[in-house]
C-alpha positions in Angstrom: 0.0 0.0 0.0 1.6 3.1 -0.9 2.0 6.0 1.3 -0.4 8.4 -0.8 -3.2 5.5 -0.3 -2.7 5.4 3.5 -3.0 9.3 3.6 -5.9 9.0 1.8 -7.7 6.1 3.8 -6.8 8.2 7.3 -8.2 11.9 6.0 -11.8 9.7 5.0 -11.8 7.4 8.0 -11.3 11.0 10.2 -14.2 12.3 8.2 -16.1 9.6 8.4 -15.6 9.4 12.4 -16.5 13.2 12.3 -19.4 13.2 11.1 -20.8 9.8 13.0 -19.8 12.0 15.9 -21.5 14.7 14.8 -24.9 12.9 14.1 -24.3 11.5 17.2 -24.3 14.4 19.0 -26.9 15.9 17.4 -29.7 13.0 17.8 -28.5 13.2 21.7 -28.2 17.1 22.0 -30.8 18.3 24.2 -32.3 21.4 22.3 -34.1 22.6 25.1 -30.6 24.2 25.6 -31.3 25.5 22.6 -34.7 26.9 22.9 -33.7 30.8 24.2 -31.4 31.3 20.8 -34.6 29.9 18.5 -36.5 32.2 20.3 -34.8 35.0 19.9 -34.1 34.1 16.1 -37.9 33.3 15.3 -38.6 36.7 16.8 -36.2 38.7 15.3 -37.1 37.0 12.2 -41.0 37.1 12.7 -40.5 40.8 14.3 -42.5 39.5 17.1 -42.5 38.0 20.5 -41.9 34.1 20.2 -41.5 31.5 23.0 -41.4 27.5 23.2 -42.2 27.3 26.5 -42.2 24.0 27.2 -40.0 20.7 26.1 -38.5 20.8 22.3 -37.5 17.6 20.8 -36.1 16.9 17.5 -36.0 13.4 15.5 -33.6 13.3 12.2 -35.0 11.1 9.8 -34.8 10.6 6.0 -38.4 11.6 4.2 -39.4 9.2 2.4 -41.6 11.1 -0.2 -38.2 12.7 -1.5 -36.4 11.2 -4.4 -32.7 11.4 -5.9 -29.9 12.7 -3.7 -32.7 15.1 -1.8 -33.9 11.6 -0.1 -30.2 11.1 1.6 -30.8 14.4 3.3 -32.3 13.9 6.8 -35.1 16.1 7.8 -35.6 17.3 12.0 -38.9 16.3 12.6 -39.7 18.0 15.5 -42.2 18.4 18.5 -42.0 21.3 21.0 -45.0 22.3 23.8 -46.6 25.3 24.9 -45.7 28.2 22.1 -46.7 31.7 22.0 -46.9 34.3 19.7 -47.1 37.4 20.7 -49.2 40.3 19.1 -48.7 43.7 17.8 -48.3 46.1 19.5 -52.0 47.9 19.4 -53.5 44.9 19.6 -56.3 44.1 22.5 -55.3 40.4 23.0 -52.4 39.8 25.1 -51.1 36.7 21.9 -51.6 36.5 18.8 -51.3 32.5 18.9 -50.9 29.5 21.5 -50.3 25.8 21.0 -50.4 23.2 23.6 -47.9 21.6 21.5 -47.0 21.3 17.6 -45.4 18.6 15.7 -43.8 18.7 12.3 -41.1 17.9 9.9 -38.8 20.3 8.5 -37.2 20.6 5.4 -33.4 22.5 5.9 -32.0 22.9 2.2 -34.7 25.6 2.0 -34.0 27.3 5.3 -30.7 28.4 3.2 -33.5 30.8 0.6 -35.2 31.8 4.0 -38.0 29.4 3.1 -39.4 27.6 5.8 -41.3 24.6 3.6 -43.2 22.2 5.9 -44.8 18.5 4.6 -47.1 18.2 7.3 -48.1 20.2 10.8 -50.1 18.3 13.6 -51.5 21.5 15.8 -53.1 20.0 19.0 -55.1 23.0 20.6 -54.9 26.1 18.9 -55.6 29.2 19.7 -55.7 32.2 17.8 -57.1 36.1 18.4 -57.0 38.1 14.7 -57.3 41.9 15.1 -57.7 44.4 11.8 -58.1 47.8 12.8 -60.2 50.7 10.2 -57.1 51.7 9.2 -56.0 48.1 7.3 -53.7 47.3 10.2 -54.1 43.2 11.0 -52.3 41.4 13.3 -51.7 38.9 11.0 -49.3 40.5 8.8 -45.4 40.1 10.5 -43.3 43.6 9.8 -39.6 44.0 11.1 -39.7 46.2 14.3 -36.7 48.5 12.4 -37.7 48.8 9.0 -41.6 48.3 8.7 -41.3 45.9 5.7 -42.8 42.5 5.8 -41.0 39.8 7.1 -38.3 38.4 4.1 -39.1 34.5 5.5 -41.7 32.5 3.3 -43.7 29.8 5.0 -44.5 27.1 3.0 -47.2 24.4 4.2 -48.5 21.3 2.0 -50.7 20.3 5.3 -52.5 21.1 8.2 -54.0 18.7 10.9 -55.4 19.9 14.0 -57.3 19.4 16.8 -59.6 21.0 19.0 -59.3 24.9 19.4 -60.5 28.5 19.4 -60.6 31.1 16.8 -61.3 35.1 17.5 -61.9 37.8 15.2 -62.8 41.5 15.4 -62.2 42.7 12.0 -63.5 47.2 12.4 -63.3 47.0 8.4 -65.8 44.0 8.1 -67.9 44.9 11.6 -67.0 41.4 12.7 -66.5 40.1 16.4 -66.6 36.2 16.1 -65.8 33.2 17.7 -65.8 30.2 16.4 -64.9 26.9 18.1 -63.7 23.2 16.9 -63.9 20.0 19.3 -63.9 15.9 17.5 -66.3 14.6 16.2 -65.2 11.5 18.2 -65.8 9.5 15.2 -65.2 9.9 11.3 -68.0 10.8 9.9 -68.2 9.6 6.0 -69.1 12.6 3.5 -71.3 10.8 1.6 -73.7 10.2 5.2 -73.9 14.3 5.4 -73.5 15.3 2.0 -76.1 12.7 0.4 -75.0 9.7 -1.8 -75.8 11.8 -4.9 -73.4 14.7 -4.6 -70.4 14.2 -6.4 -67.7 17.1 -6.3 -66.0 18.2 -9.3 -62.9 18.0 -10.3 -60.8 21.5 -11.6 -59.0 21.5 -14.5 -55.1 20.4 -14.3 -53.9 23.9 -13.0 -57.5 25.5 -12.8 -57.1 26.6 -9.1 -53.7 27.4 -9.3 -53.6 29.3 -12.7 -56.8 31.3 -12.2 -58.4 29.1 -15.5 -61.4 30.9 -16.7 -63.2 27.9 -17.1 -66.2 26.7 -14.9 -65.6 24.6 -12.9 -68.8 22.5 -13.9 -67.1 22.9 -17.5 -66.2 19.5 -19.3 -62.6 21.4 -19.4 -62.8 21.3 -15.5 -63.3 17.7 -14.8 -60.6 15.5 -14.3 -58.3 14.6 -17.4 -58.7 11.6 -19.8 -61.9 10.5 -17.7 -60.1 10.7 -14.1 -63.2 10.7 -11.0 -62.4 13.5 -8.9 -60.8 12.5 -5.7 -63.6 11.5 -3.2 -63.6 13.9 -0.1 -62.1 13.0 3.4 -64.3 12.4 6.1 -65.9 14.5 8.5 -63.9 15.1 11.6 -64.4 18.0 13.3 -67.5 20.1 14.4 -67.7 23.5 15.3 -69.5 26.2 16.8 -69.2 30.6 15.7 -71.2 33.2 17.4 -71.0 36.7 17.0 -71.8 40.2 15.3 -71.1 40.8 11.3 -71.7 43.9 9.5 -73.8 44.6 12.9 -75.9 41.8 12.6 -76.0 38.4 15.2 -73.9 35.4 13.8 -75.0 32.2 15.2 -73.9 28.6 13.6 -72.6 25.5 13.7 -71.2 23.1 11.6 -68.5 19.9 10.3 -65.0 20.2 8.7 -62.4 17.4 7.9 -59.4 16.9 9.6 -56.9 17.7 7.5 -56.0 20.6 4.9 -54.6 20.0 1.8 -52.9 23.6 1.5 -51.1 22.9 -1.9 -53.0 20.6 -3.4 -55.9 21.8 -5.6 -57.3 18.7 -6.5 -57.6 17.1 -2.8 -61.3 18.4 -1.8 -62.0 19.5 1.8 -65.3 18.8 3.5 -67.6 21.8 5.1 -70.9 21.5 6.4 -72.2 24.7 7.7 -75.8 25.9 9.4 -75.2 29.1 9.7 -77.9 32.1 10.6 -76.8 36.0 10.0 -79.5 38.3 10.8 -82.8 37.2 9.1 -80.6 35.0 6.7 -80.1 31.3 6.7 -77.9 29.5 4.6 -76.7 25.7 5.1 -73.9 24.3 2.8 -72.6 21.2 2.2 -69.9 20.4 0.1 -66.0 20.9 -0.3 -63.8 23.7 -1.0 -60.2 23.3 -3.0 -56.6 25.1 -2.7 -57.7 26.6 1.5 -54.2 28.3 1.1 -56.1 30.7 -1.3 -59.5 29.5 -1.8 -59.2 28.7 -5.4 -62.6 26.8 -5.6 -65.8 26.0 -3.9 -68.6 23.2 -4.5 -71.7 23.1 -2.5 -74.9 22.4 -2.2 -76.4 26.0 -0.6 -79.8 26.2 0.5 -80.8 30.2 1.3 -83.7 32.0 2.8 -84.7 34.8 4.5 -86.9 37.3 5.2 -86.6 39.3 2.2 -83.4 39.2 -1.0 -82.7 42.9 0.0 -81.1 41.3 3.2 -78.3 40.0 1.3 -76.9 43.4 0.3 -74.6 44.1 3.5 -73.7 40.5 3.3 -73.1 39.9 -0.4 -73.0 43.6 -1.8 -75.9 42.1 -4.6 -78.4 44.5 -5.1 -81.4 42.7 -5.1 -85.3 44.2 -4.5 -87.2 43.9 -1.2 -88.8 41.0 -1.3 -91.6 39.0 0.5 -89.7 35.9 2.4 -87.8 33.4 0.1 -85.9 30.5 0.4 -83.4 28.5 -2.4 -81.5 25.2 -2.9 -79.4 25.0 -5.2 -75.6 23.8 -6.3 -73.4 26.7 -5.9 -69.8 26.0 -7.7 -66.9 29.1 -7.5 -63.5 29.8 -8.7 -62.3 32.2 -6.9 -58.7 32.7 -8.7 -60.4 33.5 -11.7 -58.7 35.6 -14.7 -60.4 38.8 -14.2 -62.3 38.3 -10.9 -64.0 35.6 -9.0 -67.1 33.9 -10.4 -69.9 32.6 -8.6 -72.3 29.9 -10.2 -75.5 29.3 -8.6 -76.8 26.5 -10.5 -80.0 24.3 -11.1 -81.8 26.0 -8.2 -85.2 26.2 -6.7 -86.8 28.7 -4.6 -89.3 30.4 -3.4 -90.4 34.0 -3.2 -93.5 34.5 -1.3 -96.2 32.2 -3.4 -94.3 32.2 -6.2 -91.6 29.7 -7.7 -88.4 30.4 -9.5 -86.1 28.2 -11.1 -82.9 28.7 -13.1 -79.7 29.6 -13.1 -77.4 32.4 -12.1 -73.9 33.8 -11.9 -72.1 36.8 -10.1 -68.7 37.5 -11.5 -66.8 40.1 -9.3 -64.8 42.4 -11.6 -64.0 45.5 -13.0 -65.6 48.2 -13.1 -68.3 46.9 -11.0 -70.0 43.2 -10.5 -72.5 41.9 -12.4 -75.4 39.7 -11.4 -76.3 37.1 -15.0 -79.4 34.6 -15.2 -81.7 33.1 -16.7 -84.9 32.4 -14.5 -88.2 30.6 -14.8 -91.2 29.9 -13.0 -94.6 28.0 -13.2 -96.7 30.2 -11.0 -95.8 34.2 -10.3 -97.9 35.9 -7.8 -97.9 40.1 -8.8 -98.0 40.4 -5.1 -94.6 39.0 -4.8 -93.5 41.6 -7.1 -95.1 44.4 -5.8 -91.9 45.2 -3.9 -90.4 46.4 -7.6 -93.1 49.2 -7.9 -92.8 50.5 -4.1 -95.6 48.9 -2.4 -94.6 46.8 1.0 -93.6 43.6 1.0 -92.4 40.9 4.1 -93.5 41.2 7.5 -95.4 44.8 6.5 -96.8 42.9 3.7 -98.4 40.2 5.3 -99.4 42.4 8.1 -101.7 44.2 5.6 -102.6 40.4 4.5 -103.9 40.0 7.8 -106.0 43.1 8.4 -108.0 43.5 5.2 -109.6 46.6 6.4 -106.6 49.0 6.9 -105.9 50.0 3.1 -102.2 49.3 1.7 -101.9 53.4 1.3 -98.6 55.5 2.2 -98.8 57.5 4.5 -100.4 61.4 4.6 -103.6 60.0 3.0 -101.6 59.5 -0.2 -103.0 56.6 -2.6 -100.3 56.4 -5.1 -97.0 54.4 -3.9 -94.3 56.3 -2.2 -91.3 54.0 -1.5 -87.9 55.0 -2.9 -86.3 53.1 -5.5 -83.0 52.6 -3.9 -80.7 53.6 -7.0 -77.6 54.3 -4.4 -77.7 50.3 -4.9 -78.0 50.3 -8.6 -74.6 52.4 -8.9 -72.8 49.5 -7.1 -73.3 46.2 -9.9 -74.7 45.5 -13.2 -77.0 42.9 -14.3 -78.4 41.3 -17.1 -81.2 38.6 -16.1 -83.9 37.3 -18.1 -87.4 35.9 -16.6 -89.8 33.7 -18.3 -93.1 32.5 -16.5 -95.9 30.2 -17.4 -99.2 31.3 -15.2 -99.1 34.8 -13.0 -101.8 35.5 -10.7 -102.6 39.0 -10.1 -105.7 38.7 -7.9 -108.0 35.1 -7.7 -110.2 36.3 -10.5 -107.9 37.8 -13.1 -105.0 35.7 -14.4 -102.0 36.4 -16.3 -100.0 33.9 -18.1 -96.7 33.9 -20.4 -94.7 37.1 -18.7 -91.4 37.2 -20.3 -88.9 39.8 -19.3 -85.4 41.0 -19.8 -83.9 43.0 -16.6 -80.5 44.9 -17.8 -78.8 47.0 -15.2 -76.0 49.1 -16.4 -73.8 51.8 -15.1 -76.7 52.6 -12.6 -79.4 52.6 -15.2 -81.8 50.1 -15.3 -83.8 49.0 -18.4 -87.0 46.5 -19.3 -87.2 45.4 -22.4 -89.1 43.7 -23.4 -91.9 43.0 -21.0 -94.7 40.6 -22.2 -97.5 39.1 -20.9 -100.9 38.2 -21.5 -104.1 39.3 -19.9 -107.8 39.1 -20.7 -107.2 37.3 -23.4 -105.4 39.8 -24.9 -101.6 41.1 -24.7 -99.6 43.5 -23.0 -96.0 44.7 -23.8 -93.8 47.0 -21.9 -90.7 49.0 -22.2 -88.9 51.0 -19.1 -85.8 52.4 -18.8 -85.2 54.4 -15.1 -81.8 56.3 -15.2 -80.4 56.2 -11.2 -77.1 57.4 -12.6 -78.1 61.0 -11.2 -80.3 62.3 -8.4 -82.9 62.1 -8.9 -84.1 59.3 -10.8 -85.3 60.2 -14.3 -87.6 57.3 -16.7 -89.1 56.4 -19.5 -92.2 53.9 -20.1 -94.0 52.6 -22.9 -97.3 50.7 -22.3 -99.0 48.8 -25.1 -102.4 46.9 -24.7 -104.3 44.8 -27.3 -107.4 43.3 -27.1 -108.2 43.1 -23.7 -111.4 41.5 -23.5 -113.7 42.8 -21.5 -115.9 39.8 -20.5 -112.6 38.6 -19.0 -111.4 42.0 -17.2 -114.9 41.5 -15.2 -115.5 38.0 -14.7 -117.4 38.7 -11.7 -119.8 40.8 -13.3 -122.4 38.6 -15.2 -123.6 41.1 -17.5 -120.0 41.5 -18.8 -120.4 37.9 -19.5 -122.6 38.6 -22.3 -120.2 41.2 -23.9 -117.7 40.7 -26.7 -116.0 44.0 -25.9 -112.3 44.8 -26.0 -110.0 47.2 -24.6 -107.1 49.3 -26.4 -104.9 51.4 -24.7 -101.2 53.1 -25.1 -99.2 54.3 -22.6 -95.9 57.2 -22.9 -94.3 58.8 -20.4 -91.7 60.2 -19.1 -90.8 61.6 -15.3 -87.9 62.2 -12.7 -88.5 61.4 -9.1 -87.0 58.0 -6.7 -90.7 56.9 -6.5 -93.8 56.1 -8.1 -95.5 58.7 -6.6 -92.6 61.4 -7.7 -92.3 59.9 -11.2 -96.0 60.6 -11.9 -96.0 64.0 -10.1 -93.7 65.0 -12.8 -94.5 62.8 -16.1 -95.2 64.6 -19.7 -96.4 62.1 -22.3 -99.5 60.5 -23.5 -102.3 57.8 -22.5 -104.8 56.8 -25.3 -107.5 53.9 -24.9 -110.3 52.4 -26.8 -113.3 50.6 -25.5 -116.2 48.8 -27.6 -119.2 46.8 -26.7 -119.4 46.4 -23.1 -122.0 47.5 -20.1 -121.6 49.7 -17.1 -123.4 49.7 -13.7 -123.4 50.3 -10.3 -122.4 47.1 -9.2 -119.7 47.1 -12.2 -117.9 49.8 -10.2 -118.5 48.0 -7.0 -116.0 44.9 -8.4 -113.8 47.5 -10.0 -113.8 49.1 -6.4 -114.3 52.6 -8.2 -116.0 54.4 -5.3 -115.9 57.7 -7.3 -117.1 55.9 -10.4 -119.8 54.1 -8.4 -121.2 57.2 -7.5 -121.1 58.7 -10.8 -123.1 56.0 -12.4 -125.8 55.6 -10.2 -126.8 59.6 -10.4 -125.8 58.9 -14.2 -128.2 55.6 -15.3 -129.5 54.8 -11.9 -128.8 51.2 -11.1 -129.9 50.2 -14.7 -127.0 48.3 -16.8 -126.6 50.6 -19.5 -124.4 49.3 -22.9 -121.3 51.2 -23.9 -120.9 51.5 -27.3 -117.4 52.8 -27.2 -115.4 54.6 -24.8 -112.5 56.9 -26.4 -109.8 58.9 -23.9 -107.2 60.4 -25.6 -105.2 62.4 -22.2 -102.4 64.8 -22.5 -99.7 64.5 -19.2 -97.7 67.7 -18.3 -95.8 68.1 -15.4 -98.1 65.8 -13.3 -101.0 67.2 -14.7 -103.8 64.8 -16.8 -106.1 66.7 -19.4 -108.6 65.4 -22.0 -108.4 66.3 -25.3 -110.7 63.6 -25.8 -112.8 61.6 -23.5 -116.0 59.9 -23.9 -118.1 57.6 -23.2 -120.8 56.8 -26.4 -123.6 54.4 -24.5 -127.0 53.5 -25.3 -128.6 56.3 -23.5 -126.3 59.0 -23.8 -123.1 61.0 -24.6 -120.9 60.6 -21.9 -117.5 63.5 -22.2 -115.4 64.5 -19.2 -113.3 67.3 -19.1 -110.6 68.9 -16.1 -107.4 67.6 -14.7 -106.2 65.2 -12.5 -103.6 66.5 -10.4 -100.8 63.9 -10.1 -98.2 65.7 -8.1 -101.2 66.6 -5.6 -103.5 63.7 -5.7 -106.0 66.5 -6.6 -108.9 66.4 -9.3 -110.9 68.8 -10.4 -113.1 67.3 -13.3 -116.4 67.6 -14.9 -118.7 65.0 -16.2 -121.4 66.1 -18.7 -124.2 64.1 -19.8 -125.7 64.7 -23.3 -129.0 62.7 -24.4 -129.4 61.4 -27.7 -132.7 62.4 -29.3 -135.4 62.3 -27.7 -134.8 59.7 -25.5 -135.8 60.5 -21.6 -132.7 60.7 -19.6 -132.8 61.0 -15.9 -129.6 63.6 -15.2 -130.2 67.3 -16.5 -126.4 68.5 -14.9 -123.3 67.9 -14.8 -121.3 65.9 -12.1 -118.0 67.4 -10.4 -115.5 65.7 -8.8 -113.1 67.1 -6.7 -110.8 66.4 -4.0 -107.8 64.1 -3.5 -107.4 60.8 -4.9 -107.5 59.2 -1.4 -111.0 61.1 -0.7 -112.8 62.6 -3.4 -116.1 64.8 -3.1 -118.4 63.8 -6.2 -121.8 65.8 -6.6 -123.9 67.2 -9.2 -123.9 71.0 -10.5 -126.4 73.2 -9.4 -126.5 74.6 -13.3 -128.5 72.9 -16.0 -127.1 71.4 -19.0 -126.6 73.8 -22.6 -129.2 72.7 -25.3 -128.3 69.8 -26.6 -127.7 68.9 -30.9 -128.4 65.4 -32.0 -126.2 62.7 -30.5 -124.9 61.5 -33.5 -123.6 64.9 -34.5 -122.0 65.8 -31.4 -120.2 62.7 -30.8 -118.7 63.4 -34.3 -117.7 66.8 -33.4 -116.0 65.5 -30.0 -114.2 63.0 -31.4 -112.8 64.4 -34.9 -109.7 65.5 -32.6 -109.0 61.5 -31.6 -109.6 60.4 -35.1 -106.0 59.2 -35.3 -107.1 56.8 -32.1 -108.3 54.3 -35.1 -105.2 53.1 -35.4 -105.2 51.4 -31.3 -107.6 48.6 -33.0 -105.7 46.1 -35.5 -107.2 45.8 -39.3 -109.0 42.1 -37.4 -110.4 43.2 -35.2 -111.8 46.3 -37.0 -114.7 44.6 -38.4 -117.9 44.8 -36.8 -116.3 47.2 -34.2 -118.2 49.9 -32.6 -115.5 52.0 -32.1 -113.6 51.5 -35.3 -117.2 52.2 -37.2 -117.6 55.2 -35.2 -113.6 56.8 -35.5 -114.6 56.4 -39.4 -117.4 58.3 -39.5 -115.6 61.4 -37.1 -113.0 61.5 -39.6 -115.4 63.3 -41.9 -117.4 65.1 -39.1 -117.2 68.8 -39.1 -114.3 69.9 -36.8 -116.0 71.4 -33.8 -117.0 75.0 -33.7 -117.6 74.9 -37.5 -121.3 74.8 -38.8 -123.0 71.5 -39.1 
């Protein structure tokens, strides 16, 4: 052996020797000796108070999830007791964090980047108190007590297991003071026994959670590759308990959770179960949420209610109307790392809202410059009472209180009869929309219904828009345009009403002697306004209402069922309580500023010639009109003066003239001379239905009437 060779063999076998020793003394070294220079390096590091307080043990041992030359490396798995954190200084709590004890294993080539990358964390008996102050300060986010920055050390965590601890939170941005508790189950329980045999989670696509993919997540591009099943969820392990205030309102709920988070790997789902109550909202979950290390993806079954949708707002920040109490269940599927904003997916729900049922689907994609609210909805049976919420009159608990006592009248207050609750376009300013409704049957009251409505809601930059809005009625058709502006203050809007055909016979079916009618009813409808009301929008409207009626009756007890008081007065000093026919009714009204005027409107019946003339007093509830009676012939009619009515809308005074009526023409002539100015009225009835109308016959023959105040 040559001397080179010795040399050599001696410097190894010294290595060698050295570095048994040192492995040696490092399994035996007792690093509680050890435990005042780690705390003082973790807090320097973490720019915080940090303490092990109790005994710290390490183990070296090779991991064996490592492959190639990493695998030789031995990793200090390690277990300590009692640890502290402490918390910033403004902070109420006296720690940020305690643990009874933590186990772990660490990897150290990292700890050379200032990465701190653990496999797995056991953490038996947290605690944790997490403060956030107005101002964005959280005592969550680690800055170095010299410079201010944020902590240069990364930690890194593929797992989390825990056991039973405490969570607080008093978040001044949120309004938030919560606790929430976790004890064992005591036993696994399988996900399938809460979730239901029938809910299967699904899958992302390969780096969906992780890359932000746009794609759903119910998207054949987000289920698992070449026909992989999803992995099945872990059991349930844990249960737990919050209480609390959020956004000012009283948290109360309870819940199930697995045992273990998966923190960097999307594809491993996590069981949730929740029952959870905030304010008059209800929502239970179950399902499983992906990526917890930045909640790339949720998938759960949500059921919803509450006492009205507008309650969601301070929870949600969806603008959504008042409405009577509803409740959903449906499958509610997120992405929350989403290209261009988080996406919720509500899909394949039910629900109710008041009496009325509504299907579909919808979606709520948070982006810029505002979120918007997409759907498509349906529903077999819409109550207009449910819906009366979107015109200003009450809904929920006042609602139904007014459901109860039939004999206080729905009116707002100060005697006013027209509706006075504010649109609330501060809401409309803070999402868009775009959600289509379709339903089969609508009841408006027990006697009158509705059926095919189909409308198309848009809501953009704070305007909001129907169009179209269809539905039948009576046999007949109705279609509707709207556009309110709640850009501005205040609200400015446009609406265009169109009826056709409206049979009569079917707008009274209560009154038997409007069975025997084949009458119709024409109308149009323009107008425009600016007020954050119903009431405010017709106080100020300009535009144009035009109707045709042909072939029906009127009576006393016609008004009765109409609940016309004014009108039922009217006709009984008019015709008595006779039934009297209509041959056609014509109103052709002017709208300025709030204010109604005739050009044109009468009422051609059997007996007599019916024209009204005045104003109705929109911004004031006032009218001041005049009703004069003019026989045809010779024919003996009972009423030789005119009617008034005046008053407010709420309480009108009705009564007859003390002066008698001018001489009268022929009834023929004068109708022709009252109605050459609504001529252009002929064309509210469609070339079908023109034949054999009274109406249509009688628009004719005023086109070649002399123009009124010319000789006869």
């Amino acid at each position: 052996m040559t001397r080179t060779r010795k040399v050599a063999i001696g410097v190894f076998a010294v290595i060698g020797v050295a570095i048994a020793a040192l492995m040696a003394v490092v399994a035996l070294f007792d690093w509680n000796r050890a435990r005042p220079m780690i705390n003082e390096r973790v807090s320097a590091a973490i720019g915080r108070p940090f303490a092990i307080n109790g005994d710290l043990s390490v183990r070296w041992a090779r991991e064996p999830d490592e492959s190639g030359w990493r695998g030789w490396v031995p990793w200090p798995h390690v277990s300590a007791q009692d640890i502290s954190v402490g918390n910033a200084p403004w902070a109420k709590a006296p720690a940020f964090a305690t643990l009874k004890r933590g186990e772990f294993s660490l990897s150290p080539l990292p700890l050379l980047s200032q990465r701190v990358v653990i496999r797995r964390i056991q953490l038996i008996e947290p605690a944790a108190d997490l403060e956030r102050l107005a101002d964005g300060r959280a005592n969550w986010q680690f800055t170095m007590p010299d410079t201010g920055e944020p902590s240069p050390w990364v930690l890194d965590i593929n797992e989390i297991g825990f056991d039973k601890g405490q969570v607080g939170l008093r978040d001044e941005i949120l309004k938030a003071d919560l606790t929430l508790q976790v004890d064992p189950l005591g036993k696994p329980v399988p996900f399938a026994d809460v979730a239901g045999a029938d809910f299967a989670p699904q899958a992302p696509a390969d780096g969906a959670s992780a890359a932000g993919s746009p794609d759903a997540a119910g998207s054949p591009a987000a289920r698992a590759p070449s026909g992989e099943s999803a992995p099945a969820p872990r059991d349930y392990v844990f249960g737990w308990k919050v209480s609390g205030k959020y956004k000012d309102l009283p948290v109360k709920g309870e819940g199930k959770v697995g045992g273990m988070l998966a923190m960097q790997d999307a594809s491993q789902p996590f069981p949730v179960q929740a029952d959870l109550s905030v304010g008059g909202t209800r929502a239970a979950v179950v399902g499983t949420l992906r990526d917890p290390a930045s909640l790339a993806a949720l998938d759960l079954r949500l059921k919803l209610s509450g006492g009205s949708m507008a309650q969601l707002y301070p929870l949600t920040g969806v603008t959504l109307p008042d409405t009577p109490p509803y409740s959903t269940d449906g499958h509610l599927v997120a992405r929350l790392r989403r290209q261009g904003g988080t996406v919720f997916d509500y899909k394949d729900f039910n629900g109710k809202v008041g009496n009325s049922d509504l299907h579909g689907d919808v979606s709520f994609a948070l982006g810029a410059p505002r979120p918007k609210l997409t759907g498509k909805l349906s529903s077999k049976l819409l109550r207009m009472a449910d819906l009366g919420p979107l015109i200003g009159v009450p809904s929920g608990k006042a609602a139904s209180a007014q459901d109860k006592d039939k004999s206080a009248p729905a009116r707002p207050p100060g005697g006013k009869v027209l509706p006075t609750q504010a649109f609330r376009t501060d809401r409309w300013r803070d999402m868009d929309a775009d959600v289509a409704l379709e339903a089969a049957s609508i009841i408006h009251d027990s006697k009158l219904p509705l059926s095919d409505l189909s409308v198309h809601v848009i809501l953009q930059d704070g305007v909001l828009t129907l169009d179209p809005l269809k539905f039948g009625m009576a046999g007949g058709s109705m279609a509707a345009t709207a556009r309110l502006d709640g850009s501005g203050a205040p609200l400015s809007g446009r609406v265009e009403v169109h009826a056709r055909r409206l049979r009569l016979k079917q707008l009274f079916p209560a009154s038997p002697s409007m069975q025997k009618t084949l009458g119709e009813l024409h109308g149009d409808l323009a107008l425009t306004g600016s007020g954050n009301s119903v009431a405010a929008l017709l106080g100020s409207a300009t535009g144009d209402v035009k109707m045709l009626v042909n072939d029906g009756v009127i009576s006393r007890s016609l008004m009765e069922i109409a609940g016309l008081n004014v009108g039922n007065y009217v006709v009984s000093k008019l015709f008595g309580d006779d039934e009297v026919k209509i041959n056609c009714g014509v109103a052709d009204l002017q709208m300025k500023n709030g204010t109604m005027t005739p050009r044109v409107f009468v009422f051609d019946t059997e007996n007599a010639l019916i024209g009204i003339t005045g104003t109705a007093d929109f911004k004031n509830e006032k009218l001041n009109l005049d009703i004069t009676p003019d026989s045809k012939g010779f024919r003996l009619f009972s009423l030789r003066s005119p009617l008034y009515v005046q008053g407010t809308f709420g309480k009108p005074d009705v009564g007859v003239k003390a002066l008698p009526l001018a001489a009268r023409g022929a009834g023929m002539v004068a109708l022709g001379v009252l109605l050459t100015p609504a001529a252009g009225l002929l064309a509210l009835i469609g070339p079908s239905a023109d034949e054999g109308n009274s109406c249509g016959a009688l628009l004719k023959q005023a086109k070649g009437a002399p123009a009124a105040g010319k000789g006869k």
